[in-house]
C-alpha positions as CSV (number, residue, x, y, z in Angstrom):
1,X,161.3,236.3,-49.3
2,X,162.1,236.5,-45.6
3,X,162.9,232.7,-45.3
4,X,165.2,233.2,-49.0
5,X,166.7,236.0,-47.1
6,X,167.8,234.0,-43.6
7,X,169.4,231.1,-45.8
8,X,171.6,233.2,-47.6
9,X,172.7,234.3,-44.3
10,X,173.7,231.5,-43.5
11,X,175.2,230.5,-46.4
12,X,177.3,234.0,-45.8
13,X,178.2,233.3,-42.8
14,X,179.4,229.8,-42.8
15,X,181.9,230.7,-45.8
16,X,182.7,233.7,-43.7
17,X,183.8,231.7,-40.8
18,X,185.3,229.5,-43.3
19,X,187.4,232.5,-45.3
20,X,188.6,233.9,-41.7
21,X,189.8,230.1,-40.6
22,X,191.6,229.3,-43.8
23,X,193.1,233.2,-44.1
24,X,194.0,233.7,-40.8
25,X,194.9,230.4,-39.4
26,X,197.5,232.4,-36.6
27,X,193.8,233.9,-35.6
28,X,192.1,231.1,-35.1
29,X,195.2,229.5,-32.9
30,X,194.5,232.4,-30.1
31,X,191.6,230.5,-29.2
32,X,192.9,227.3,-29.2
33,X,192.8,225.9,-25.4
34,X,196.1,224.2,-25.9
35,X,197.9,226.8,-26.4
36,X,197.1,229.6,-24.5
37,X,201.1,229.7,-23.0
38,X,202.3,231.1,-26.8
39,X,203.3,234.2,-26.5
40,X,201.7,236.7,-29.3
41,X,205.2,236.9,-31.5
42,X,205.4,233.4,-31.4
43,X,201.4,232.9,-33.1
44,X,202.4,235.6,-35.4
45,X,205.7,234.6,-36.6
């Protein structure tokens, strides 16, 4: 039950990750180290 229980889990939180990476791709840029110099309107744009 318990070990059922972890895997789905994981299973929710890998397409999680995936959902917020393809839906919010301007997110997922913030963190990029290459560009940390954008300024916020121009991620959002």
């Amino acid at each position: 039950m318990l070990e059922n229980f972890k895997s789905q889990i994981e299973i929710y939180t890998i397409a999680l990750e995936w959902l917020i990476y393809e839906a919010r791709p301007a997110c997922y840029v913030k963190f990029q180290p290459g560009l940390k110099s954008m300024q916020p309107h121009e991620i959002y744009d």
